[in-house]
N, C-alpha and C positions, 0 to 999 in steps of 0.2 A: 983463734983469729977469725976475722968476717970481716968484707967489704960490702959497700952496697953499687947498685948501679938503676938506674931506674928504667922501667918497664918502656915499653915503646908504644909508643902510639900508635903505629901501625895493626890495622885490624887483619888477623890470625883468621885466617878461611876457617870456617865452621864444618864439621865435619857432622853428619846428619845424624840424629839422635836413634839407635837402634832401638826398632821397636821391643815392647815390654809385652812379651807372650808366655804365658804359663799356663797352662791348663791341669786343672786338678778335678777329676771326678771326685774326690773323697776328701772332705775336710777333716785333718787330721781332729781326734778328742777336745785336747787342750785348748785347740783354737776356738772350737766351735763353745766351749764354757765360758771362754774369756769375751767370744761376740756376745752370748746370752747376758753376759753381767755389764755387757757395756748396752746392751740395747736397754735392761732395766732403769741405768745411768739413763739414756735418756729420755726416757720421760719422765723421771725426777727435774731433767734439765727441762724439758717444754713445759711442765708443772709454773717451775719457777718461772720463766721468762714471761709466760701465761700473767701470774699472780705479779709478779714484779711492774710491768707493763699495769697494770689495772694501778694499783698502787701509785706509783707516779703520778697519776693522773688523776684520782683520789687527794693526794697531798696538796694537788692546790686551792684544794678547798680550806679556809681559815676554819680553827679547832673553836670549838665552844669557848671557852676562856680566852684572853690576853695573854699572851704570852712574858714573860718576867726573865731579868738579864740571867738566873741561873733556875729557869724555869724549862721545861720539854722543846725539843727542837721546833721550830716553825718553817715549813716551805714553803708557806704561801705568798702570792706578791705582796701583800699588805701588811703580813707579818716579819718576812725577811726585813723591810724597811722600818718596824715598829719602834725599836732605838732611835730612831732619828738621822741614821749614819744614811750618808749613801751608797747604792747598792746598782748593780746592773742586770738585765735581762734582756733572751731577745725580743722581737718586736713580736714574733708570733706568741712566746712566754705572756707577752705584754698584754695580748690579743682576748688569751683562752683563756686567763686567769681573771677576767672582769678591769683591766689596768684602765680603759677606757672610762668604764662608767665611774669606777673610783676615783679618776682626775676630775669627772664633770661634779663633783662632790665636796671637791678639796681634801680629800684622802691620800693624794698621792698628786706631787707635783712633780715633773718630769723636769731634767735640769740641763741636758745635752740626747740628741739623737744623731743615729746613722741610718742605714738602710738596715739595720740586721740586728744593731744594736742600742738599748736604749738607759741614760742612766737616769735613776730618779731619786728621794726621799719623799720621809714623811713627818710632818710638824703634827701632826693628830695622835697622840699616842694615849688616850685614857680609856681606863675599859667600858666607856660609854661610848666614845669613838669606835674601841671594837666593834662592840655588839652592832652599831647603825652598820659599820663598812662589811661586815659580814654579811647583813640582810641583802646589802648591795650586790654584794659577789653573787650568791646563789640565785639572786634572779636576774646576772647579768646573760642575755642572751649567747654569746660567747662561750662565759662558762658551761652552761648547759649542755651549750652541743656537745662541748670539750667528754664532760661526764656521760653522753649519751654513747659517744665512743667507747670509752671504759664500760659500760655495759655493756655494747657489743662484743667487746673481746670477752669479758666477764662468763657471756652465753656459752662463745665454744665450748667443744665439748673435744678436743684434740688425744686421740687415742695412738700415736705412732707420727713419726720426723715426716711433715710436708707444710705445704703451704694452704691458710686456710683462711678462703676469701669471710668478711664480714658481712653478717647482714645489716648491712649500714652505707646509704650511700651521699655520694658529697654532690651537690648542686655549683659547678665552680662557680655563678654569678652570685653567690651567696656569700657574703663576708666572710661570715663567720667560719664554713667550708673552708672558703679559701686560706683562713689563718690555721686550719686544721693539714690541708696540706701540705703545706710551705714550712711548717711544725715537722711533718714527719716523712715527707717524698725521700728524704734525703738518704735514711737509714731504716728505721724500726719498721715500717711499712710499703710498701708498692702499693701501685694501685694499678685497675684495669677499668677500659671506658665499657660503660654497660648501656643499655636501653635508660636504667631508671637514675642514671648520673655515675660517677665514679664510685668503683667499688673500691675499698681497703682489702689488702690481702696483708694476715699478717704468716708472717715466714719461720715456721719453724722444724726449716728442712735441714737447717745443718749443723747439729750441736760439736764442739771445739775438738777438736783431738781424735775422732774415732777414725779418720778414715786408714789408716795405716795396715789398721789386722782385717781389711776387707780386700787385702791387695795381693795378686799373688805375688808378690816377693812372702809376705805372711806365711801362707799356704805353703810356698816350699820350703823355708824356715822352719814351720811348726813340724812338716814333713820328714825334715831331716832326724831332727830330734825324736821325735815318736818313733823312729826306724831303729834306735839306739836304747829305747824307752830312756831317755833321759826327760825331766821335767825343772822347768823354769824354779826359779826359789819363790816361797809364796808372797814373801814381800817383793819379790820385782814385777811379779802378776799383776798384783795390788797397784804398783808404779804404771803398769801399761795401761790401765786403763783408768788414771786417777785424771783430773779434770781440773783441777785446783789451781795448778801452775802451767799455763797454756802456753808462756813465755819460754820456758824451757825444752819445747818442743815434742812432737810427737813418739809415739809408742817406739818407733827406730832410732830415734835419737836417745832414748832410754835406754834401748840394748849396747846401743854404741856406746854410749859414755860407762857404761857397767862393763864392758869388755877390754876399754881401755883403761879400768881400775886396774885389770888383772895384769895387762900389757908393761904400763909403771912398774907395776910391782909383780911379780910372777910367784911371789911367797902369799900372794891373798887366801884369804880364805875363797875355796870352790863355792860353799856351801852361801856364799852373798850370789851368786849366780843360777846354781842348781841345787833343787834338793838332796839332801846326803840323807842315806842310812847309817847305821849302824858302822857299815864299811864303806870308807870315801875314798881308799883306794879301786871300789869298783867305780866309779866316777870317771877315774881318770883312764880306765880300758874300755868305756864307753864312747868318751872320748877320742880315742885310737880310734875306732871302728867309724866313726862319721864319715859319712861321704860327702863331697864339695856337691854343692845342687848347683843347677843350671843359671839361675836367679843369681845375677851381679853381685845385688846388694845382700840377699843373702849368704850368697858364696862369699862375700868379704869377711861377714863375722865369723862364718865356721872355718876359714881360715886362721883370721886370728885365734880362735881359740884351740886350733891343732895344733899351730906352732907352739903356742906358749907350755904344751904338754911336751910335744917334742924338742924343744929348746936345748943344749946345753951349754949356750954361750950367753952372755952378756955383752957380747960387743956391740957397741953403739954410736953411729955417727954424730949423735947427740950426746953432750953430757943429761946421764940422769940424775935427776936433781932427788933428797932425801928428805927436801921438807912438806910439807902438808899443806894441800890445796883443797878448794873445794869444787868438785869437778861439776857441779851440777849449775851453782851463781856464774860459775869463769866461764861457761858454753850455753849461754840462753841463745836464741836465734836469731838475734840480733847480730851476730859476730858476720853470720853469713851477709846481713843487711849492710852492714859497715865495711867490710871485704867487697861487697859488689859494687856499691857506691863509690868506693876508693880506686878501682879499674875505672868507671863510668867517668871519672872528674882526672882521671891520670895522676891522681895523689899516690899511688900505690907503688912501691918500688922493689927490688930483689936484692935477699942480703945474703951471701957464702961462706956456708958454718959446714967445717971440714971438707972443704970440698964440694957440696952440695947445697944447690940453688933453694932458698926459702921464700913465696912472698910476703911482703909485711904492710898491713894497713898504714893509709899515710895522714892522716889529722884529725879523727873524729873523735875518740876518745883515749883519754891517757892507759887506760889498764889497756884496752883493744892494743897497743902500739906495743903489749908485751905478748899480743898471739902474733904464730908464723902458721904458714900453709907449708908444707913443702911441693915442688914444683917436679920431684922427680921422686921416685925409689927410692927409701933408705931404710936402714936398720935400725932401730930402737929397743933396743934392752933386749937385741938378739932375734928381733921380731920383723922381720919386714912388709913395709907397709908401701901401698901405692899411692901416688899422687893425688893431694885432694885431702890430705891429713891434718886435723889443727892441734899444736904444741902448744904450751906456755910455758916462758922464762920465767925462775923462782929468784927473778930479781940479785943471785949470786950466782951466777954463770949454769945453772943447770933447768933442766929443762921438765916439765909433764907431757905426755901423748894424752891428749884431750879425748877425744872425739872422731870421726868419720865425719866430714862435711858433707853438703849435697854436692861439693865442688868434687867428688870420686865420682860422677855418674855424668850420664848425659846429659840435656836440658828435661828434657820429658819426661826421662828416667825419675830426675830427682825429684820433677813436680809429684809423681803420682807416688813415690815412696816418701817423700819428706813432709809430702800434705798441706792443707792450706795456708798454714801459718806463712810457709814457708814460700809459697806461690805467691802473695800478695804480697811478701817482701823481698823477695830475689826480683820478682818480675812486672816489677811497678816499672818499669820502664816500656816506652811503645815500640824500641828495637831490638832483638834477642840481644838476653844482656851477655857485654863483653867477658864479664869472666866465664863463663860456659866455654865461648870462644879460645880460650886460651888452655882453660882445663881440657877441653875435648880431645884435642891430639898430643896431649900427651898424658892420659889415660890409658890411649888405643895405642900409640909407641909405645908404652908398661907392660900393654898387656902379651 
């Protein structure tokens, strides 16, 4: 049985985010391999973004040939439109690609604009037409700068994650500058005012996902474990420092979601979490012997995973459900984005499953409305878990232990363990956001 009731409007005095202090003179082994392979990760990552960035800015140059309806991709202004169909671009697109000189040509006839936005076609499509609007492009002044940019990025020579001003500077009384800015102020570049005009600074100080194993919540985690000699399994290594699926969240949110496989199900195999020898009963008296570290977030997971050794009940204030989920699509970090939003707009309401308070997202997406938070302490599959927990219904009354939200921690706490993904979408808002508010003391009642 469950009722709901809805959340109150009334804002919950915020209780002040305990500072995050850890000091580690000695970086445990494991950690210090897994930074080395992720520092290598990035500069493969500033390689790319490097060559990527040039590239783009290369493709709006038209290709030697015409392009044909099941002939090679076309990016350029005069090729996207080569069909005859109409196409839109922005005004700065319109700017740096020659759009200009190829309207004053009859190459490209513009059909509606806005400020930002411009639609156009083009009735010129024969490969005699190409070849003239190409000569067009290449010496259209516009263009040029555009690619003189891509050659300054092209020059760096970036050895390690910072920011790395160009030697290229923009004259803002200069048109064609100006559609160079207005192109890219917004994201892929900064700039700074200099003596010789504005400089381009391009940014590659923060490649996706690393910050987590640089944090001492990490350090006392890896700490613990080295004290036991137990080590990570090589494919969750692998996971902590993969780069692929950003969406799904940082290197903690991996541990967490691999800990609440075990949680679900307490018959798992160990050996998906730690490496096993020959004897995997020594695992599990390695195990016994863990000590809870001082670290919040770390002392969450090596809790759970004591319990699930010491366990000998099943009792659950949740039914647990037997069928098959997938734990890694069901908990992207989104969920966290959609729960905060839901507090922010008072969408959000509380539903009472055995007794004990759940909250549940209130309109944004139909599967999100089958997670619950719990709001209090409870027991799951003999396991007890604190406030701050994400479940999902298996659609026949039973339940998964998902995940550890950032909603188990303080505000600060969660920004600096859950990292940036997670910081620019809990905390898009300009007021500390309400669900912190609401998690925070009852957290610290838990605890």
């Amino acid at each position: 049985m469950s009722d709901s009731e809805p959340i109150s409007s009334k804002n919950i005095d915020f209780i002040t985010p305990t500072s995050h202090e850890t000091h580690q003179d000695t970086i445990p082994q494991a950690l210090t391999e897994l930074r080395q392979q992720l520092i290598q990760k990035d500069l493969l990552w500033i390689k790319y973004q490097q060559e990527y960035f040039v590239q783009q800015i290369r493709d709006t140059q038209p290709h030697l040939q015409a392009p044909t309806r099941f002939g090679f991709s076309e990016r350029s202004l005069y090729g996207i439109a080569f069909d005859g169909f109409a196409v839109t671009a922005t005004i700065s697109e319109w700017e740096l690609s020659g759009g200009h000189s190829l309207q004053r040509l009859g190459f490209l006839t513009p059909i509606r604009s806005n400020n930002q936005i411009i639609e156009y076609k083009s009735n010129k499509n024969t490969p005699q037409d190409w070849d003239i609007a190409r000569e067009t492009v290449l010496n259209d002044t516009f263009f040029k700068r555009h690619q003189e940019l891509g050659d300054a990025i092209k020059a760096l020579n970036p050895t390690k994650t910072d920011k790395y001003p160009l030697n290229f500077y923009l004259d803002p009384n200069r048109p064609e500058d100006k559609a160079i800015f207005n192109k890219y102020q917004q994201n892929q570049l900064k700039f700074q005012e200099t003596e010789l005009g504005w400089q381009p600074i391009l940014d590659l100080s923060s490649p996706p996902g690393n910050e987590f194993l640089f944090t001492p919540t990490a350090v006392d985690l890896f700490t613990t474990l080295e004290k036991t000699h137990l080590q990570l399994s090589d494919h969750l290594k692998q996971e902590l420092i993969d780069r692929s699926e950003q969406r799904y969240g940082n290197s903690y949110v991996t541990l967490g979601r691999e800990i609440a496989k075990l949680v679900s199900d307490t018959s798992r195999d160990i050996s998906k979490l730690f490496l096993v020898g020959e004897d995997s009963s020594e695992i599990w008296k390695k195990i016994d012997s863990l000590e809870i570290p001082d670290d919040p977030a770390a002392a969450l997971l090596i809790k759970m995973i004591k319990q699930v050794r010491q366990s000998t009940s099943s009792l659950s204030d949740l039914p647990i459900s037997s069928e098959k989920v997938s734990f890694k699509a069901g908990t992207c970090k989104d969920l966290e984005t959609y729960f905060s939003n839901s507090i922010n707009e008072y969408s959000a309401y509380t539903v009472n499953i055995s007794g004990k308070r759940f909250l549940k997202e209130g309109s944004h997406h139909s599967d999100v409305n089958h997670m619950i938070i719990n709001l209090e302490p409870i027991v799951f599959n003999g396991i007890t878990l604190s406030p701050g927990n994400l479940f999902r219904d298996d659609y026949k009354g039973g339940f998964h232990y998902m995940r550890p939200t950032a909603f188990c921690f303080d505000q600060n706490f969660a920004d600096e363990v859950f990292g940036e993904e997670y910081r620019k979408s809990i905390r898009g808002w300009k007021a500390p956001d309400k669900i912190f508010d609401l998690f925070s003391p009852l957290i610290h009642q838990a605890t």
